[in-house]
C-alpha positions as CSV (number, residue, x, y, z in Angstrom):
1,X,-8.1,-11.9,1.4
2,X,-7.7,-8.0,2.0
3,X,-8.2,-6.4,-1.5
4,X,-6.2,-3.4,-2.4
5,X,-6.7,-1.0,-4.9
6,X,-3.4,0.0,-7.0
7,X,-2.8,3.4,-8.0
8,X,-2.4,4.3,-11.9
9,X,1.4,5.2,-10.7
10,X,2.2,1.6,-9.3
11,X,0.3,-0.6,-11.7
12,X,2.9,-1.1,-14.5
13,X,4.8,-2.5,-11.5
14,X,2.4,-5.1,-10.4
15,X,1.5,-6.3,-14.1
16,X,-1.3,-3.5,-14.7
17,X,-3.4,-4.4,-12.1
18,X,-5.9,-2.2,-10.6
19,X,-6.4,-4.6,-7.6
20,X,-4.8,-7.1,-5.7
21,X,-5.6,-9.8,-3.8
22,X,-3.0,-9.9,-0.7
23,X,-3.3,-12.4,2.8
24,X,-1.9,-10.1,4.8
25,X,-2.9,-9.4,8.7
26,X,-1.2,-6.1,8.8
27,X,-0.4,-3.3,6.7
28,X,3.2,-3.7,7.3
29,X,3.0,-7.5,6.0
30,X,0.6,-6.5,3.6
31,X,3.4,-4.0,2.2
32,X,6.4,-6.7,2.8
33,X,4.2,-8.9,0.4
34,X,3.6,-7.0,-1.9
35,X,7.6,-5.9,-2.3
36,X,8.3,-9.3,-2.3
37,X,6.4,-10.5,-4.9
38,X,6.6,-7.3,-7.3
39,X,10.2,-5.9,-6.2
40,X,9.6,-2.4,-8.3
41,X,7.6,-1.6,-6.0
42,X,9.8,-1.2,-2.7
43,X,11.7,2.0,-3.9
44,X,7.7,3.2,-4.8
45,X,7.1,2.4,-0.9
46,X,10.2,3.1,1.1
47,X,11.9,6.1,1.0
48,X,16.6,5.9,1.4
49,X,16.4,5.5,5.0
50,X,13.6,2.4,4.9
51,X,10.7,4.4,6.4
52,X,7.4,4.4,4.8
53,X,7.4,7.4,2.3
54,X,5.7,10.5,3.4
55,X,4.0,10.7,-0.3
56,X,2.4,7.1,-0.1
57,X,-0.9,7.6,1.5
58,X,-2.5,3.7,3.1
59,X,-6.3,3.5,3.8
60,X,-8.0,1.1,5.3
61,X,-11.6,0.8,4.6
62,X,-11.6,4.8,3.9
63,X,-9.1,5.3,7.1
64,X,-5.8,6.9,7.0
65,X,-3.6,4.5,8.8
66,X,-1.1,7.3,10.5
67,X,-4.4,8.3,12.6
68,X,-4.2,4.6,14.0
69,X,-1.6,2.3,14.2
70,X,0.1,3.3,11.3
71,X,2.1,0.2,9.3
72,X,0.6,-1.8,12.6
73,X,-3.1,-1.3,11.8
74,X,-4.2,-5.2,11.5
75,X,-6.1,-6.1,8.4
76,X,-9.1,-8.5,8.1
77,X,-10.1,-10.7,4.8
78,X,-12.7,-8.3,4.0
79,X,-10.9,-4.8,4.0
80,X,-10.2,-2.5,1.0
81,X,-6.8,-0.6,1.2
82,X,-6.8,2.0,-1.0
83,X,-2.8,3.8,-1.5
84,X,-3.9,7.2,-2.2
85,X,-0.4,9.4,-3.9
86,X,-1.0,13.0,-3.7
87,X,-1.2,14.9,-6.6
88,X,0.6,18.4,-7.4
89,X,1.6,20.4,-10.0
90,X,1.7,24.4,-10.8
């Protein structure tokens, strides 16, 4: 199983974990998942209209997935996905 690493921001909705397990054999099942099994998380995901939300940033194994196949980009049993938020502030 793919492991992905939970940011600080989304942990509280998946129980406080870190890291997840997740069978998944793309990043859009990996996300649909995910939603499924911790619902707080699709408004954290999915922006009013459904798309993936421009401030949720996917890697897989260190590569941002909008320079590949975006929510396509197939997933083996040994990736890390990382979900990098950017950070801002004044």
């Amino acid at each position: 199983m793919a492991v992905i690493r939970i940011p600080l921001l989304f942990q509280e909705a998946v129980g406080n974990a870190a890291q997840l397990e997740v069978k998944a054999d793309s990043v859009s099942e990996l996300i649909s998942n995910l939603t499924n099994e911790f619902p707080g998380l699709k408004e954290k995901f999915y922006d009013s209209q459904g798309s993936l939300n421009q401030f949720v940033n996917i890697y897989v194994n260190e590569a941002d997935i909008r320079f590949s196949e975006g929510e396509k980009t197939h997933l083996n049993d040994t990736d890390i996905i990382d979900i990098i938020l950017p950070i801002a502030g004044g």
